[in-house]
N, C-alpha and C positions, 0 to 999 in steps of 0.2 A: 634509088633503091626503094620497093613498095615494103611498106611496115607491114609486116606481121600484125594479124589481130591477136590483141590478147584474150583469153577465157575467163571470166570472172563470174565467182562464185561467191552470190549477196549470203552472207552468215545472218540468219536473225538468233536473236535470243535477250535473256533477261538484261537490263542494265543493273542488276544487284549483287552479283554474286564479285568480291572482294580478291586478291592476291592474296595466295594462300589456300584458299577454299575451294571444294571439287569442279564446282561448275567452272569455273577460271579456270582450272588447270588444266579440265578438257576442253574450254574454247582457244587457250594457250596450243591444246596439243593439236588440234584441227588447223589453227591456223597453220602452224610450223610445218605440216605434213600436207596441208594447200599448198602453199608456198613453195617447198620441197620437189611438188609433182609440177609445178610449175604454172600453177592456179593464183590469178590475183583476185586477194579476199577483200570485197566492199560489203561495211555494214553499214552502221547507224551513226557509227563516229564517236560517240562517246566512250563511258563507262561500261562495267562488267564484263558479259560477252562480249561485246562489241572493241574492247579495249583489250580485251587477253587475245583475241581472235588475231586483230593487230598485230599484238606485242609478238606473236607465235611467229606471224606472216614475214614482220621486221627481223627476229631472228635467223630466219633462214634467208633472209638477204632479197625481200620480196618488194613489190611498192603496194600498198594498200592505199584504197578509194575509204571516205568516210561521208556519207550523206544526211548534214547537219540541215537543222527546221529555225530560221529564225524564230518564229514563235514561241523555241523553247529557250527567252530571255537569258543572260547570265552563263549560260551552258557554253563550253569553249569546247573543240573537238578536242582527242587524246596524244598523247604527244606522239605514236606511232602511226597518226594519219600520213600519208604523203600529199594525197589528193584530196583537198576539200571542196566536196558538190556543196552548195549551201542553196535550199528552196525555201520556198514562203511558210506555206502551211503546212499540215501533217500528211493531209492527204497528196500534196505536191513530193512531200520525200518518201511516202507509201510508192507511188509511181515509180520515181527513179530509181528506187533498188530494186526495182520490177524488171525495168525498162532492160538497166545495168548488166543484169546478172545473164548469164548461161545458163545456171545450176543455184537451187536455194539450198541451203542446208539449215536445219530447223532446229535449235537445243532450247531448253527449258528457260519459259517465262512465261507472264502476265499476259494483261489484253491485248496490249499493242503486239505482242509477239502470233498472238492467235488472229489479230486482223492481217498481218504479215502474213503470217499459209492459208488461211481462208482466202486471201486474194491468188496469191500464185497457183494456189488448188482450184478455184473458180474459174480465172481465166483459164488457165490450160483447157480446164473440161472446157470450158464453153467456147470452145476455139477462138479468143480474143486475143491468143499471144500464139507464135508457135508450141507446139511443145517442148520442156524446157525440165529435167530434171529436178525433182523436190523431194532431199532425202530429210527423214529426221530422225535426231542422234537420240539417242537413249528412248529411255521406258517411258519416259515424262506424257507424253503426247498419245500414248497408244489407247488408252482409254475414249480421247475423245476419239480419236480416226476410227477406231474399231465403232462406236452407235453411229458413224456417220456413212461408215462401209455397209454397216446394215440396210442404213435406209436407202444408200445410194444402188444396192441390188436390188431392194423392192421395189423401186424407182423404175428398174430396168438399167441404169449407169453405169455400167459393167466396166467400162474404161474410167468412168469417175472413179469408182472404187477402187482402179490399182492402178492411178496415178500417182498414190504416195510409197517411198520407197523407203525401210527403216534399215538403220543403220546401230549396232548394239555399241560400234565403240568411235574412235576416229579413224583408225588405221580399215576399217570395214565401209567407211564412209568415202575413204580414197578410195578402194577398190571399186564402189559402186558410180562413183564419177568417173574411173580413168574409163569405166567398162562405156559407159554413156557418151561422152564427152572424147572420146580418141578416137 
């Protein structure tokens, strides 16, 4: 009997944001409602987003991917990993959640999270991956996309600039993947 592929949707976001606290409870609520619609969620593997994402995906009875960097010493995946990718460098697990994914989904964080959609935002444009779904969740991120929409019109990039798709909450974030992705 040939396996079904599965569709998996890489979650980036902060590794900061604690149990309890809004950003967890909406990477919590995304995971659950990935999962739910029958999306398995790979992130970073660890902590914050990436561990409430999880915990959401494990609740509704999901397997979740985690793509751990040896270089980051000390750091142990979260205990809601099923699957642990483990690569060398940062740029080796930059790749893999690239590679992994169907569909990115973008929530608030730091650098690393902003080299995360500058990559899936560049290759797509610059047709180095198929295209590939890139929603991102909340207000967090709209400031930068909108001065980079701008220049990507002046540019003439007119598909660069509506390659990113926003999403206001989770349950708006599944609509826009079932719509993409089915």
């Amino acid at each position: 009997m040939k396996e079904s592929k599965r569709t998996i949707v890489s979650v980036f976001g902060s590794s900061h944001p604690r149990e309890g606290e809004p950003d967890y409870r909406e990477a919590y609520e995304l995971g659950a409602r990935l999962a739910a619609t029958g999306f398995v969620v790979c992130n970073g593997g660890y902590g914050g987003v990436m561990e409430a994402s999880a915990r959401g995906a494990k609740s509704a009875r999901s397997v979740t991917i985690g793509v751990t960097c040896a270089s980051f010493s000390g750091s142990t995946p979260n205990k809601w990993i099923d699957e642990v990718v483990e690569t060398v460098t940062l740029v080796d697990r930059l790749q893999k959640l690239v590679a992994l994914g169907d569909a990115y989904v973008v929530m608030k964080g730091g650098t690393g999270t902003l080299l995360e959609l500058a990559a899936v935002w560049e290759f797509t444009t610059k047709g180095l991956m198929r295209s590939k779904p890139i929603v991102v969740l909340g207000a967090y991120w709209k400031p930068v996309i909108e001065t980079l929409r701008v220049q990507l019109i002046h540019e003439g990039s007119i598909a660069a600039a509506r390659a990113i798709l926003e999403a206001e909450s989770p349950q708006q974030c599944i609509e826009i993947l079932r719509t993409r992705l089915t």
